[in-house]
N, C-alpha and C positions, 0 to 999 in steps of 0.2 A: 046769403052765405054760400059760399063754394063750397060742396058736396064732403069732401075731403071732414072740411071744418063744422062739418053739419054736428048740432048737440044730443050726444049719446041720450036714447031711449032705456026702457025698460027692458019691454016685450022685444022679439025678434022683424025684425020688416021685410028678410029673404027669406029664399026657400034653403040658401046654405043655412044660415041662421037655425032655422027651423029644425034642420037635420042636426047641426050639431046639439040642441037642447035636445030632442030624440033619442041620441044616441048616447048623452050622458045620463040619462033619465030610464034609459034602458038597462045600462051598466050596471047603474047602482041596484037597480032593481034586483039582478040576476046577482047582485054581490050580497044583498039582504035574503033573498033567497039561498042561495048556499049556503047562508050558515045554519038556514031555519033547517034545511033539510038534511042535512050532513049532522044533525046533532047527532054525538054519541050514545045521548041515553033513548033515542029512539029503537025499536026492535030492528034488528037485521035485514030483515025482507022489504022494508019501509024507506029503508038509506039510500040515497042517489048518491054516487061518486062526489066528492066537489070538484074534483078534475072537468064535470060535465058543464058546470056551472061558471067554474070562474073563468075556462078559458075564452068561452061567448062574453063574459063580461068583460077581460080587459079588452077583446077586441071593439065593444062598442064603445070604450072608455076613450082607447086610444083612434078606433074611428071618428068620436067627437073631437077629440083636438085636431085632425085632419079637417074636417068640416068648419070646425071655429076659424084655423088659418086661413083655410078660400073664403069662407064668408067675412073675415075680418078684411084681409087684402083684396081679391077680387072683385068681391061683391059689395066694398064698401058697406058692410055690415058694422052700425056702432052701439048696438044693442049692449049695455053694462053685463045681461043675465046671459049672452052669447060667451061673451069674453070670461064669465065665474067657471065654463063651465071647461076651460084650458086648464084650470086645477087640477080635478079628477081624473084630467088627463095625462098631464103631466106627471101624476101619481101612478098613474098605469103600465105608463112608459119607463117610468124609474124603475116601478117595480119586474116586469120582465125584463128589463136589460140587466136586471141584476140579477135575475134568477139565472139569465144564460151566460153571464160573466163567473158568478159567484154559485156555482149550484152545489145542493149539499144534500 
């Protein structure tokens, strides 16, 4: 089969690949995190900003969908779990574009 038409995997088989599930797998992480640490009913002195949090997260969010694209196009990346992880990103990207369109 010509590379192009090769049958989509699971797992990742580049190093874009690999960076883009990294960097969605980070995002989320720092997105579960801000909400743990930002709760309000915690004391005062204990609260992290969420500002500190989520803005590293949409940047890994929307870093992974950069990564998914070259590992998708360039690298011939046809990993199904490569390609789920353009969602999140996608979500990232909506959401700051709207924040700077739409800010309130």
């Amino acid at each position: 089969l010509h590379e192009r038409h090769a049958r989509p995997s699971l797992l990742p088989t580049t190093t874009a690949g690999r960076w883009a599930i990294g960097l969605a797998l980070g995002g989320v992480a720092l997105f579960v995190l801000a909400i743990i640490v930002s709760n309000p009913g915690m004391e005062e002195s204990r609260r992290v900003p969420m500002f500190l949090l989520t803005v590293p997260a949409f940047a890994g969010l929307i870093g992974s969908g950069i990564a998914t694209a070259i590992a998708w196009f360039r690298s011939g990346e046809r990993s199904l779990l490569v390609l789920a992880t353009m969602l999140p990103a996608l979500f990232g990207l909506y959401f700051v574009v709207g924040e700077l369109v739409f800010p309130h």
